[in-house]
N, CA, C and O atoms as a Tripos MOL2 file, in Angstrom:
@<TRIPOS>MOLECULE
protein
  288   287    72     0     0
PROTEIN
NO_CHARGES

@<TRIPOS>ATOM
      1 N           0.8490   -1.1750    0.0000 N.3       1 UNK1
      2 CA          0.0000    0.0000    0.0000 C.3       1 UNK1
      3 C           0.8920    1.2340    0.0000 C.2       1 UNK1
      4 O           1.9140    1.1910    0.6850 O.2       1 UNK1
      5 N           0.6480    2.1710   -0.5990 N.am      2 UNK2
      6 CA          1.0600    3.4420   -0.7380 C.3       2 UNK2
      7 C           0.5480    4.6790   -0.1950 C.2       2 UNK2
      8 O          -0.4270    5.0940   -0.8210 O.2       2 UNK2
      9 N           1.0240    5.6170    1.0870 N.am      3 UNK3
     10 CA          0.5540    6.4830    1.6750 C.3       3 UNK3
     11 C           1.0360    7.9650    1.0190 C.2       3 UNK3
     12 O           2.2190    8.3030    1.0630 O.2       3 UNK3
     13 N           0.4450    8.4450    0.6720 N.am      4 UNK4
     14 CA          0.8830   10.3040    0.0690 C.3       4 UNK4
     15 C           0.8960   11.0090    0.9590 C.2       4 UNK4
     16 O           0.0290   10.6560    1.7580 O.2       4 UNK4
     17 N           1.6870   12.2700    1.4440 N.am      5 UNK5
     18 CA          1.6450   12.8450    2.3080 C.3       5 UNK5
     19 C           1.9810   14.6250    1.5250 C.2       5 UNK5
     20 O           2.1630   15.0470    0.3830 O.2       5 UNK5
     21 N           1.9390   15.0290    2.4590 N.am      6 UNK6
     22 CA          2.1240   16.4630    1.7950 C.3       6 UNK6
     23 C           3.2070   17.1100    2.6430 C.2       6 UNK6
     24 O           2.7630   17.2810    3.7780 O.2       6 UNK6
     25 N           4.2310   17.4570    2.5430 N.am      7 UNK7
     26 CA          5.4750   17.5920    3.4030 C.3       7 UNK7
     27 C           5.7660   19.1290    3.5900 C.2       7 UNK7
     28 O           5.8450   19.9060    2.6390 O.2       7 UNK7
     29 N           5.9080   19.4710    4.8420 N.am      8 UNK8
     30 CA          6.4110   21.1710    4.8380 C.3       8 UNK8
     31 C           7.2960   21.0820    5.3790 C.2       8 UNK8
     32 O           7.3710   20.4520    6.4330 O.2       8 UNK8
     33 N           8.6020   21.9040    4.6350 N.am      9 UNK9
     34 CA          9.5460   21.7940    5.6990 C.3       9 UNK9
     35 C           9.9070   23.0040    5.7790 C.2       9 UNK9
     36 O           9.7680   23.7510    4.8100 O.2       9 UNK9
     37 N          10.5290   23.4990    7.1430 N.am     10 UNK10
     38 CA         10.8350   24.9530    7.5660 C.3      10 UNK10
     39 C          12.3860   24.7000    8.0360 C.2      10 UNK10
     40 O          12.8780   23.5720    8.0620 O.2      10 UNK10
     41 N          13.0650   25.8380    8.3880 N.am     11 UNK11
     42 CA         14.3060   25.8130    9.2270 C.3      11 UNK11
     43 C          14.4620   26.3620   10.0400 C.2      11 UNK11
     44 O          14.1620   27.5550   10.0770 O.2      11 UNK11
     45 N          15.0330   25.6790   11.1020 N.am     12 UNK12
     46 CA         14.9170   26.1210   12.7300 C.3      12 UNK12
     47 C          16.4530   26.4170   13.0620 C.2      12 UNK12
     48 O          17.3110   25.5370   13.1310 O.2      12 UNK12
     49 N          16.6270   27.4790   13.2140 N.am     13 UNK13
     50 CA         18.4220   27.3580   13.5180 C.3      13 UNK13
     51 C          18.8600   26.3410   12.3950 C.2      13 UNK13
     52 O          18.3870   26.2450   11.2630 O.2      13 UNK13
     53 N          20.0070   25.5060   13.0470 N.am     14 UNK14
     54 CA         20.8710   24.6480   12.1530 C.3      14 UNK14
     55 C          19.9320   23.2530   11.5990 C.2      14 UNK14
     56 O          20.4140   22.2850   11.0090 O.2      14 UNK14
     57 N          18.4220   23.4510   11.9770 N.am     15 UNK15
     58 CA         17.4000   22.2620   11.2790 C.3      15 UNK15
     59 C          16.7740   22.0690   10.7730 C.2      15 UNK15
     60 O          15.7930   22.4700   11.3990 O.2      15 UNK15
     61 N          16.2620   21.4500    9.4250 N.am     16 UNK16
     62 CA         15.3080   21.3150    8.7960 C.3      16 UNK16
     63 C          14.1650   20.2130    9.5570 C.2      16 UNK16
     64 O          14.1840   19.0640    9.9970 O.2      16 UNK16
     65 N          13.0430   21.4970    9.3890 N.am     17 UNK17
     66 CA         12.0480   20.2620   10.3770 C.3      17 UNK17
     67 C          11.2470   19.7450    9.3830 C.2      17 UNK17
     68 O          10.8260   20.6100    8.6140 O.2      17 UNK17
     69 N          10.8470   18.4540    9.1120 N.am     18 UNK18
     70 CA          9.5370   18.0820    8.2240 C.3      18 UNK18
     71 C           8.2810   17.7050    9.2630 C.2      18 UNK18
     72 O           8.1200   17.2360   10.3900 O.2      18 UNK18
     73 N           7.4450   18.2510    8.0680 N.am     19 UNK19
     74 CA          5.5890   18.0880    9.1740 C.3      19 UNK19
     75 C           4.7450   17.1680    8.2390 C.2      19 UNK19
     76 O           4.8270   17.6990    7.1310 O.2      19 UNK19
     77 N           4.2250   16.4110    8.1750 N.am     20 UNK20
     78 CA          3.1340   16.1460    7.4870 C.3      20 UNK20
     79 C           1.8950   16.7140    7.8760 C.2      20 UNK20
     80 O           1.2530   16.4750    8.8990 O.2      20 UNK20
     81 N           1.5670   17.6720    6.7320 N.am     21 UNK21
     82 CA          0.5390   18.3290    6.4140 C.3      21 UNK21
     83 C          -1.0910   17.6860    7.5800 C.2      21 UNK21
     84 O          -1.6510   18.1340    8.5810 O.2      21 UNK21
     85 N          -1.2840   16.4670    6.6920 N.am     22 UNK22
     86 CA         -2.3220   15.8350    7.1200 C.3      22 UNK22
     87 C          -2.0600   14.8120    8.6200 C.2      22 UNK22
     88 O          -2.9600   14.4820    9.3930 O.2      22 UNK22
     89 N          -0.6460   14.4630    8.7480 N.am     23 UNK23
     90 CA         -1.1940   13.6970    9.8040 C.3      23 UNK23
     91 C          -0.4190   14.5230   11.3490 C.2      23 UNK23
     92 O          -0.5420   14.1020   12.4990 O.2      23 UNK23
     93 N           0.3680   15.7770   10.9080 N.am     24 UNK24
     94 CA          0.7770   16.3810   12.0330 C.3      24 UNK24
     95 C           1.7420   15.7560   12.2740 C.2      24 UNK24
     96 O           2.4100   16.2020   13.2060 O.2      24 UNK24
     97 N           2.3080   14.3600   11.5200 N.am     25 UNK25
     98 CA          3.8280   14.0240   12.7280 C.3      25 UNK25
     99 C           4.9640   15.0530   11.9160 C.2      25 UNK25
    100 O           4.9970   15.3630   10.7250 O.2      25 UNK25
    101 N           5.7860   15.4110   12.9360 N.am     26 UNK26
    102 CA          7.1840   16.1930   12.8760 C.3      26 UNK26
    103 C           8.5430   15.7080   13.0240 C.2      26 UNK26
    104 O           8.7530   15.1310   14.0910 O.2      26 UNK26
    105 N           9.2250   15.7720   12.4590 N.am     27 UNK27
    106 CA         10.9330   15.0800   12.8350 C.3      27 UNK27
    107 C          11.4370   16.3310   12.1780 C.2      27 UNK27
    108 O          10.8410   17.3370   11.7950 O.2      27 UNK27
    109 N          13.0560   15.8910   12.1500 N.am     28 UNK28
    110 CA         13.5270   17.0680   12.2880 C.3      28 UNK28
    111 C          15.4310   16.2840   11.5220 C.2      28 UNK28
    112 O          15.8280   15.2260   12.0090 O.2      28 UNK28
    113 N          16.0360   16.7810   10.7400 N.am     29 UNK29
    114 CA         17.3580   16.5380   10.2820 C.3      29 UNK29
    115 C          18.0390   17.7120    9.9110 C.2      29 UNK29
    116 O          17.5410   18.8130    9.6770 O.2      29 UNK29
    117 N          19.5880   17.2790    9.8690 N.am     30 UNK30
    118 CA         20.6950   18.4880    9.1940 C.3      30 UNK30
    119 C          20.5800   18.8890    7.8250 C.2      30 UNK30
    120 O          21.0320   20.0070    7.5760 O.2      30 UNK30
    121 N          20.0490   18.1980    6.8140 N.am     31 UNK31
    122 CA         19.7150   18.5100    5.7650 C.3      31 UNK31
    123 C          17.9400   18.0300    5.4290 C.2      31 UNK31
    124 O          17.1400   17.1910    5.8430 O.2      31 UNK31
    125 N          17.9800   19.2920    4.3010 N.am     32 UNK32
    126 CA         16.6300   18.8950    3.5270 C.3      32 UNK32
    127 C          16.1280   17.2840    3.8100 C.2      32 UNK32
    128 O          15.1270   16.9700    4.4530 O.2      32 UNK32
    129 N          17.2560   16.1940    3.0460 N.am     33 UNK33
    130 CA         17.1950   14.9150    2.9100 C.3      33 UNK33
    131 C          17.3960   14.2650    4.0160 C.2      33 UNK33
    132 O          17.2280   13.0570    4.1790 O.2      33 UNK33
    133 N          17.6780   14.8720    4.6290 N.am     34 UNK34
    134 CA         17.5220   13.6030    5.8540 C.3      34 UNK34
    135 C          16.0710   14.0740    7.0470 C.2      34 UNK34
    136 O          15.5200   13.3890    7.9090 O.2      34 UNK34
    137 N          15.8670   15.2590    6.6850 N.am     35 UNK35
    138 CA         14.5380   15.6560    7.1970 C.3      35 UNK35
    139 C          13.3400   14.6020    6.7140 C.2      35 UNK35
    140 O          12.6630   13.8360    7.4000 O.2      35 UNK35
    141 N          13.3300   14.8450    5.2960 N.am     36 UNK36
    142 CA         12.6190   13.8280    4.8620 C.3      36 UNK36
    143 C          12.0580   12.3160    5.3960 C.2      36 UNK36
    144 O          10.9600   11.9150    5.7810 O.2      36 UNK36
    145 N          13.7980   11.4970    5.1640 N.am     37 UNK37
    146 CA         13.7380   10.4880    5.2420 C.3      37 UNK37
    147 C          13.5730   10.1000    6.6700 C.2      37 UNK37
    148 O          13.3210    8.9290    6.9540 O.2      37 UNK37
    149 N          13.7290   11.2080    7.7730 N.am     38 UNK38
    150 CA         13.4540   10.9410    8.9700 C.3      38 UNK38
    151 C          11.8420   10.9930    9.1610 C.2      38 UNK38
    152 O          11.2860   10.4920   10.1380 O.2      38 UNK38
    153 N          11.3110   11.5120    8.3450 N.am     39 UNK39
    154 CA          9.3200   12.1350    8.2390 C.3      39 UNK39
    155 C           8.6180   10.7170    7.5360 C.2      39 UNK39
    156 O           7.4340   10.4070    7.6730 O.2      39 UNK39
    157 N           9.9020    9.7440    6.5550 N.am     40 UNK40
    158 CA          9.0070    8.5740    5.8910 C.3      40 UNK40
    159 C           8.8970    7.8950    6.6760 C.2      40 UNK40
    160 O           7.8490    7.2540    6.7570 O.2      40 UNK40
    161 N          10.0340    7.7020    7.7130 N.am     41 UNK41
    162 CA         10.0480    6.9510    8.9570 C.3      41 UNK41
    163 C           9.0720    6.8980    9.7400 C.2      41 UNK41
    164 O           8.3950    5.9070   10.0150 O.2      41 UNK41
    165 N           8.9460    8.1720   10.2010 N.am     42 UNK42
    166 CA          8.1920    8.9480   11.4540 C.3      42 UNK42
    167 C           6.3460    8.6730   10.9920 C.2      42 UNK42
    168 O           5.3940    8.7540   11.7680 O.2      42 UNK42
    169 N           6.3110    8.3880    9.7070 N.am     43 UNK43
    170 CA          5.0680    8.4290    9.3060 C.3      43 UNK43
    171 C           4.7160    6.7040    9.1770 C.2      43 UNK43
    172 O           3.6340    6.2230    9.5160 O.2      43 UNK43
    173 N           5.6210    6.0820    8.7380 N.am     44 UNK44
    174 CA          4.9610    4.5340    8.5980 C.3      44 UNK44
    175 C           5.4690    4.3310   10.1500 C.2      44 UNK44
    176 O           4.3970    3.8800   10.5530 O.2      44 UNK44
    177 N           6.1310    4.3280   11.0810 N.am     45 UNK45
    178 CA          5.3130    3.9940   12.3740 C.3      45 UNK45
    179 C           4.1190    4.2810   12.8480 C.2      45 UNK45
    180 O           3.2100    3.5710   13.2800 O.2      45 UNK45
    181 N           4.2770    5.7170   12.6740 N.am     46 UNK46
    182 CA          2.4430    6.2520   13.4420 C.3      46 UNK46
    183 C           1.2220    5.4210   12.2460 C.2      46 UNK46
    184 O           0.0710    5.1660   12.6000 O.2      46 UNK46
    185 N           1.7480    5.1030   10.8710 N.am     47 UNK47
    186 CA          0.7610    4.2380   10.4810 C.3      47 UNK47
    187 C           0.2910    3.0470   10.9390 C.2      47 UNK47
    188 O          -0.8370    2.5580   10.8660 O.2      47 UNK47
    189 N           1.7300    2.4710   11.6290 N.am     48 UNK48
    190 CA          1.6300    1.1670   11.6250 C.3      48 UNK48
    191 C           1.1740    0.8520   13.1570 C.2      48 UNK48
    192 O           0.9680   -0.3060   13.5200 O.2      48 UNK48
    193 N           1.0030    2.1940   14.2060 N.am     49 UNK49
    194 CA          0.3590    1.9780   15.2260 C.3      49 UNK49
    195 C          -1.3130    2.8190   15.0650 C.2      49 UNK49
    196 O          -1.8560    3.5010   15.9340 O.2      49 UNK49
    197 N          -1.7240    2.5670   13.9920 N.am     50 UNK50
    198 CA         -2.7620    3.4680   14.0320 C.3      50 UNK50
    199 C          -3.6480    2.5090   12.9170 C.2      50 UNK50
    200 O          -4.1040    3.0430   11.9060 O.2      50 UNK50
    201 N          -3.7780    1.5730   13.0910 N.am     51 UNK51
    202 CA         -4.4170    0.5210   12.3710 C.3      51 UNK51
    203 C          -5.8690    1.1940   11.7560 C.2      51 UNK51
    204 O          -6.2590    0.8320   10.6460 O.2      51 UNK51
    205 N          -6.4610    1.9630   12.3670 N.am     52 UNK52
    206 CA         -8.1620    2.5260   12.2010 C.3      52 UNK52
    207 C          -7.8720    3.5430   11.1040 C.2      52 UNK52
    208 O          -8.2130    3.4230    9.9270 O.2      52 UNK52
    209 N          -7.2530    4.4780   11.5960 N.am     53 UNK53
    210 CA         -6.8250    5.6790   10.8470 C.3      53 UNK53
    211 C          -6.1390    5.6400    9.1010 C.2      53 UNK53
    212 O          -6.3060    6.2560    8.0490 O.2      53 UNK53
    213 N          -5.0250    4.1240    9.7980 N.am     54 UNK54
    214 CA         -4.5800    3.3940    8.2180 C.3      54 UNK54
    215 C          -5.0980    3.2530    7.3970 C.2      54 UNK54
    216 O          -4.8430    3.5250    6.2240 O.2      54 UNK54
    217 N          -6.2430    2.6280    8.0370 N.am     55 UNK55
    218 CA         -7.9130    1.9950    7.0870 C.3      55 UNK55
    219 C          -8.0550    3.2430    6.1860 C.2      55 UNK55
    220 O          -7.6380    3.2920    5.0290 O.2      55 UNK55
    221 N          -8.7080    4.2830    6.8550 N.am     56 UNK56
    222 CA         -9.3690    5.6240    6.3940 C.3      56 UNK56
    223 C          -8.4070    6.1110    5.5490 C.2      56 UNK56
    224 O          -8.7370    5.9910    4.3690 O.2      56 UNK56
    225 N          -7.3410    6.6150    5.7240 N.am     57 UNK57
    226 CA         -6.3350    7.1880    4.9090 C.3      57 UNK57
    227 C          -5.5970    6.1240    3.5620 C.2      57 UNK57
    228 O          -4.8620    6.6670    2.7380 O.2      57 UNK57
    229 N          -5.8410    4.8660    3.4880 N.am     58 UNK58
    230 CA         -5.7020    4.2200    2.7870 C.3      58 UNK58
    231 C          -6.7820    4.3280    1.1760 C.2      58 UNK58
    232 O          -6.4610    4.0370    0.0240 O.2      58 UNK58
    233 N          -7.9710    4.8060    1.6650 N.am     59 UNK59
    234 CA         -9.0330    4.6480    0.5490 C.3      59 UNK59
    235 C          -9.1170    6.4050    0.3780 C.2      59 UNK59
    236 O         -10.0990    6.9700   -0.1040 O.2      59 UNK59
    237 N          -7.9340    7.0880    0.8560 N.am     60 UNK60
    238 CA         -8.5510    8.6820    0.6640 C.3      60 UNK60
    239 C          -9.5590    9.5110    0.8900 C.2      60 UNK60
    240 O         -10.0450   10.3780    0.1630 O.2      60 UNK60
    241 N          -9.8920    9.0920    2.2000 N.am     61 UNK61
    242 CA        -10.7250    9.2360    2.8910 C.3      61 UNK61
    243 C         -10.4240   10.3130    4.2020 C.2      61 UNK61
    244 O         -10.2570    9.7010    5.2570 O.2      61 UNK61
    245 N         -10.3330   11.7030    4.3090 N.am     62 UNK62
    246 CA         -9.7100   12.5550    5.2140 C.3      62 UNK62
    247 C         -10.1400   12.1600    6.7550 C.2      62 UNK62
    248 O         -11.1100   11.4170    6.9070 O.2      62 UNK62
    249 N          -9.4540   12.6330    7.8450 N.am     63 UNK63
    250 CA        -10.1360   12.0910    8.9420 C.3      63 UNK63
    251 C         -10.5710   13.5400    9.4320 C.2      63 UNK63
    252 O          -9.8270   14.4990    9.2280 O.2      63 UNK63
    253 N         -11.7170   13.6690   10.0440 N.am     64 UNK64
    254 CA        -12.1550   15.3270   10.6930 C.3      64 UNK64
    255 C         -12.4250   14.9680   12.2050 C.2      64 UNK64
    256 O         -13.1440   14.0850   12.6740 O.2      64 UNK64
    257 N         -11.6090   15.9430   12.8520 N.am     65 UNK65
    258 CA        -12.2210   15.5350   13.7090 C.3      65 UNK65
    259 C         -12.5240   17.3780   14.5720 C.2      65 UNK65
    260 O         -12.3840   18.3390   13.8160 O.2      65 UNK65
    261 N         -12.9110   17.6670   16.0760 N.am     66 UNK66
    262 CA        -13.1840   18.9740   16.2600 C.3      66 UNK66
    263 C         -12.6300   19.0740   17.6680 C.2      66 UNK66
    264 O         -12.9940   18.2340   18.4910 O.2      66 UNK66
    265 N         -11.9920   19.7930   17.9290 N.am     67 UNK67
    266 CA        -11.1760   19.9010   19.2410 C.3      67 UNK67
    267 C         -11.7940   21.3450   20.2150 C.2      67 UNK67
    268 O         -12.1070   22.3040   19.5100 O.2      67 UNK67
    269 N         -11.9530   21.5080   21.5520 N.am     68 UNK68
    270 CA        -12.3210   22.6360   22.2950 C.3      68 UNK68
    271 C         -11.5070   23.1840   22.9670 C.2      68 UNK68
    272 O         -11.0470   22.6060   23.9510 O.2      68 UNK68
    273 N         -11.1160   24.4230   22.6250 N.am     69 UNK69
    274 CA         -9.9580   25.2560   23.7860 C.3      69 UNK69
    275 C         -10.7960   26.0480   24.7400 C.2      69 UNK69
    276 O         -11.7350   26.8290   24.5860 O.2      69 UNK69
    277 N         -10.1580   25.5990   25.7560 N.am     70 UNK70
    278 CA        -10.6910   26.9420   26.5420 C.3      70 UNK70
    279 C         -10.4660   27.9820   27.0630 C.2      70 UNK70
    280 O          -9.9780   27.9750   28.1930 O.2      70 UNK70
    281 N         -10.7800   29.3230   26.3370 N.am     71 UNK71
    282 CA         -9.8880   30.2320   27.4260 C.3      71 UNK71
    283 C         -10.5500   30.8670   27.6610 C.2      71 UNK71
    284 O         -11.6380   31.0010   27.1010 O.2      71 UNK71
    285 N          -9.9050   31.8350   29.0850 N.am     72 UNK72
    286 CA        -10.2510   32.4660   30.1340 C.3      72 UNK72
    287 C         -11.7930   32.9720   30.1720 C.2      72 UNK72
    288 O         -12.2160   33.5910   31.1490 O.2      72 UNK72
@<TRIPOS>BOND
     1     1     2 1
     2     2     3 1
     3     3     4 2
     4     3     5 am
     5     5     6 1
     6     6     7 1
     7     7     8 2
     8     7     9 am
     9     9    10 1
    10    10    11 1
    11    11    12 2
    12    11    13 am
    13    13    14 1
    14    14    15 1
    15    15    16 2
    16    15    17 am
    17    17    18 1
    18    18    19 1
    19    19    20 2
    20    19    21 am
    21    21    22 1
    22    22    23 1
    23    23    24 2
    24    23    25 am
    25    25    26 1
    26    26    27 1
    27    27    28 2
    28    27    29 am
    29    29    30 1
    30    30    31 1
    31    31    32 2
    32    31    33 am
    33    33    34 1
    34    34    35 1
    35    35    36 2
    36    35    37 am
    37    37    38 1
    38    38    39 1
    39    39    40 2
    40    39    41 am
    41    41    42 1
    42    42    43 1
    43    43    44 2
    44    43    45 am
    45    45    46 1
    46    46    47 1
    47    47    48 2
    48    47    49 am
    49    49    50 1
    50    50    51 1
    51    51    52 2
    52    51    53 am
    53    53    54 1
    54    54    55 1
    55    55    56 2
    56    55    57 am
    57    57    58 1
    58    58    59 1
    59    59    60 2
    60    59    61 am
    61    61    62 1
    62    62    63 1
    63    63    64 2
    64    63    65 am
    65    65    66 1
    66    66    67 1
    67    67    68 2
    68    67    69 am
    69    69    70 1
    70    70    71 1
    71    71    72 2
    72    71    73 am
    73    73    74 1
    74    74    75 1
    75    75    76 2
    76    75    77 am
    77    77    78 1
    78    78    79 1
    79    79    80 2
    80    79    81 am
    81    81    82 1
    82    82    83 1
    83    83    84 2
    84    83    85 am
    85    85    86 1
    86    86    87 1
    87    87    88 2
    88    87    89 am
    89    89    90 1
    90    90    91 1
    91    91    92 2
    92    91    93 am
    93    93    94 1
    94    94    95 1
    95    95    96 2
    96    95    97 am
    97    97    98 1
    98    98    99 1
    99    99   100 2
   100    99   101 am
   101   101   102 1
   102   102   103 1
   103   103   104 2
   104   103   105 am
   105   105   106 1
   106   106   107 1
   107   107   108 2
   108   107   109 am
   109   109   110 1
   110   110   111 1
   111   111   112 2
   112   111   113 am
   113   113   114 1
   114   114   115 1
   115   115   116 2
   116   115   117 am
   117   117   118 1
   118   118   119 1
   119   119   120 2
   120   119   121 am
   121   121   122 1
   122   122   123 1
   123   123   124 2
   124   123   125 am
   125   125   126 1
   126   126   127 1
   127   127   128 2
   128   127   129 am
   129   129   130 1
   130   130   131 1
   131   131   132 2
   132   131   133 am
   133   133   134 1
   134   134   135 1
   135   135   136 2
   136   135   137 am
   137   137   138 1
   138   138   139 1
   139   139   140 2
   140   139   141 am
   141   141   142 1
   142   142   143 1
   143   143   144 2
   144   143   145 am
   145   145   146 1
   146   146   147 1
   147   147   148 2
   148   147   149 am
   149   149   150 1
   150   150   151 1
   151   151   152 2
   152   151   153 am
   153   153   154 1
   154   154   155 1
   155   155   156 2
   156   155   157 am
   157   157   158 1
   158   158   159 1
   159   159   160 2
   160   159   161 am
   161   161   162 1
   162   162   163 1
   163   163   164 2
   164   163   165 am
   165   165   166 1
   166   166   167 1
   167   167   168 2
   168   167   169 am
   169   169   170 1
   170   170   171 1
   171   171   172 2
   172   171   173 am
   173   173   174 1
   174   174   175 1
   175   175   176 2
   176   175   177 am
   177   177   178 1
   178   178   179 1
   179   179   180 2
   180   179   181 am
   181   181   182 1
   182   182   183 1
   183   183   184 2
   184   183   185 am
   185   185   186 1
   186   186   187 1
   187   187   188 2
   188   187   189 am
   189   189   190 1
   190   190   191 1
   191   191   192 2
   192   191   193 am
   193   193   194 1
   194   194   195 1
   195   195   196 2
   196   195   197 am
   197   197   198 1
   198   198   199 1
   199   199   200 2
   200   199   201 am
   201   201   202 1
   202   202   203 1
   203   203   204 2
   204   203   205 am
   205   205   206 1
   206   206   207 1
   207   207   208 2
   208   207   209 am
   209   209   210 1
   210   210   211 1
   211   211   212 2
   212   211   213 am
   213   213   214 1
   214   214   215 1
   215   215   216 2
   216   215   217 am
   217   217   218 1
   218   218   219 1
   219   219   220 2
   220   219   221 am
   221   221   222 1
   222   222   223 1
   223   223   224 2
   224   223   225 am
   225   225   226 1
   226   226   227 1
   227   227   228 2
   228   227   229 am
   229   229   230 1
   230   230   231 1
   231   231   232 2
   232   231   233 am
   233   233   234 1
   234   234   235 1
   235   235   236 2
   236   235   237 am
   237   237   238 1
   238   238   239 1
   239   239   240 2
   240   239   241 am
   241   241   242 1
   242   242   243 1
   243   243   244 2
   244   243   245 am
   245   245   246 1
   246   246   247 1
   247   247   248 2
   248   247   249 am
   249   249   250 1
   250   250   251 1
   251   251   252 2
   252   251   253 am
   253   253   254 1
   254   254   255 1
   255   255   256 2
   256   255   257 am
   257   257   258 1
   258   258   259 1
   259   259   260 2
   260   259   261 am
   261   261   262 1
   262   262   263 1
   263   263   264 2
   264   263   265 am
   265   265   266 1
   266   266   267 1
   267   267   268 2
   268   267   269 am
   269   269   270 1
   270   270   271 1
   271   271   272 2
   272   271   273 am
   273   273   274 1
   274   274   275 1
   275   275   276 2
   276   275   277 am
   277   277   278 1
   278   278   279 1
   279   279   280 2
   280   279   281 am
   281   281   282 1
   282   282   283 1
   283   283   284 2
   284   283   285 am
   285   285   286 1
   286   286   287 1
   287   287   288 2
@<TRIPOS>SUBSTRUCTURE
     1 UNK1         2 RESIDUE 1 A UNK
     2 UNK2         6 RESIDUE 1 A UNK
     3 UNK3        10 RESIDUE 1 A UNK
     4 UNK4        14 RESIDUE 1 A UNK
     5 UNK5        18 RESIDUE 1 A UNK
     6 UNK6        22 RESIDUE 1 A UNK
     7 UNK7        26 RESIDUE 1 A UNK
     8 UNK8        30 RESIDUE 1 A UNK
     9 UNK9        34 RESIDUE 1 A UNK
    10 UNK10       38 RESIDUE 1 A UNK
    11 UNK11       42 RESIDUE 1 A UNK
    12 UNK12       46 RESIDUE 1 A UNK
    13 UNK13       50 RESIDUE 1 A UNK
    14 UNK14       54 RESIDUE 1 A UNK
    15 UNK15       58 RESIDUE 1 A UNK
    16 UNK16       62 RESIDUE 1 A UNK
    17 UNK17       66 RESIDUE 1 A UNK
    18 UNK18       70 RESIDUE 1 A UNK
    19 UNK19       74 RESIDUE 1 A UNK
    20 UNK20       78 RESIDUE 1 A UNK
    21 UNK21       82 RESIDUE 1 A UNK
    22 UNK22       86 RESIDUE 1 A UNK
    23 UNK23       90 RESIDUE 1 A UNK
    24 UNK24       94 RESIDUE 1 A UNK
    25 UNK25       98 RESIDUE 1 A UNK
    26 UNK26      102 RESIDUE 1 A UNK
    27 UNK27      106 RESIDUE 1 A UNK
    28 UNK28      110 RESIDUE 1 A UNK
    29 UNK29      114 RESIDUE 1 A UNK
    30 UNK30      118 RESIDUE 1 A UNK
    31 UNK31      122 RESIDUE 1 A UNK
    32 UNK32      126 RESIDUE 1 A UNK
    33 UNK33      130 RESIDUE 1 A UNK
    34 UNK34      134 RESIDUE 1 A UNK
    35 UNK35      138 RESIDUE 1 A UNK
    36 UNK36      142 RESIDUE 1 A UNK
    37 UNK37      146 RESIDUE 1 A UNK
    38 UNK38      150 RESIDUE 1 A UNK
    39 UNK39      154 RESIDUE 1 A UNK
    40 UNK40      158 RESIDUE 1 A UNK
    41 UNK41      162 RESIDUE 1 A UNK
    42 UNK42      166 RESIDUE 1 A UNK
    43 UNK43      170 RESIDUE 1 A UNK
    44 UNK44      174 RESIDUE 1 A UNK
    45 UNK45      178 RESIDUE 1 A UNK
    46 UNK46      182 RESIDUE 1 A UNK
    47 UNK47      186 RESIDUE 1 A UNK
    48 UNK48      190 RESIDUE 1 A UNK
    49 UNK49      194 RESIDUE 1 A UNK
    50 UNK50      198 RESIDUE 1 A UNK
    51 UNK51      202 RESIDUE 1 A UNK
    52 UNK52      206 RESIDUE 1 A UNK
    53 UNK53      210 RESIDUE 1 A UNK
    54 UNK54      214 RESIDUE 1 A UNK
    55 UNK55      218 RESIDUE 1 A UNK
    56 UNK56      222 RESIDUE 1 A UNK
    57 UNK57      226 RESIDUE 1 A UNK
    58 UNK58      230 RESIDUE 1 A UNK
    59 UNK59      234 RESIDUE 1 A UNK
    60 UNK60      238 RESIDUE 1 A UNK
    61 UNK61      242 RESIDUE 1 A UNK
    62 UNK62      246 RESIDUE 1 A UNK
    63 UNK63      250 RESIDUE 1 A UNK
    64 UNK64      254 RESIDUE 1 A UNK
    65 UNK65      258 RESIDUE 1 A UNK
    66 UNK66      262 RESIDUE 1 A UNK
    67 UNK67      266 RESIDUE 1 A UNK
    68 UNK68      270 RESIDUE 1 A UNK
    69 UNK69      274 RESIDUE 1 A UNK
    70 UNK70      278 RESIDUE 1 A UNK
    71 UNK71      282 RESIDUE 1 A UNK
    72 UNK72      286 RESIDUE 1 A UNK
């Protein structure tokens, strides 16, 4: 199976951080490329502990969900 992701990467001081867009995980390397390859990583674990979510994102299917802050 094949997962697509949408990758942003920024620089933090001496680091390139990668985010995936859609699923929020972050890592972080010395170069562009190893940012990356630390984010393909970082992403087929959280797939591979996220069996439900796998499902959904497998058939392109977005997940929504709605969160409450509260302030003062």
């Amino acid at each position: 199976m094949t997962y697509r992701s949408t990758v942003i990467i920024t620089q933090e001081g001496k680091w390139f951080v990668a985010r995936s867009a859609e699923l929020g995980v972050t890592t972080q390397g010395k170069t562009i490329e190893e940012a990356t390859q630390n984010l393909q990583e970082a992403i087929d674990l959280y797939l591979e502990d996220a069996p439900g979510e796998k499902r959904l994102l497998a058939h392109g299917e977005p997940i929504i969900r709605s969160i409450e802050i509260g302030r003062g």
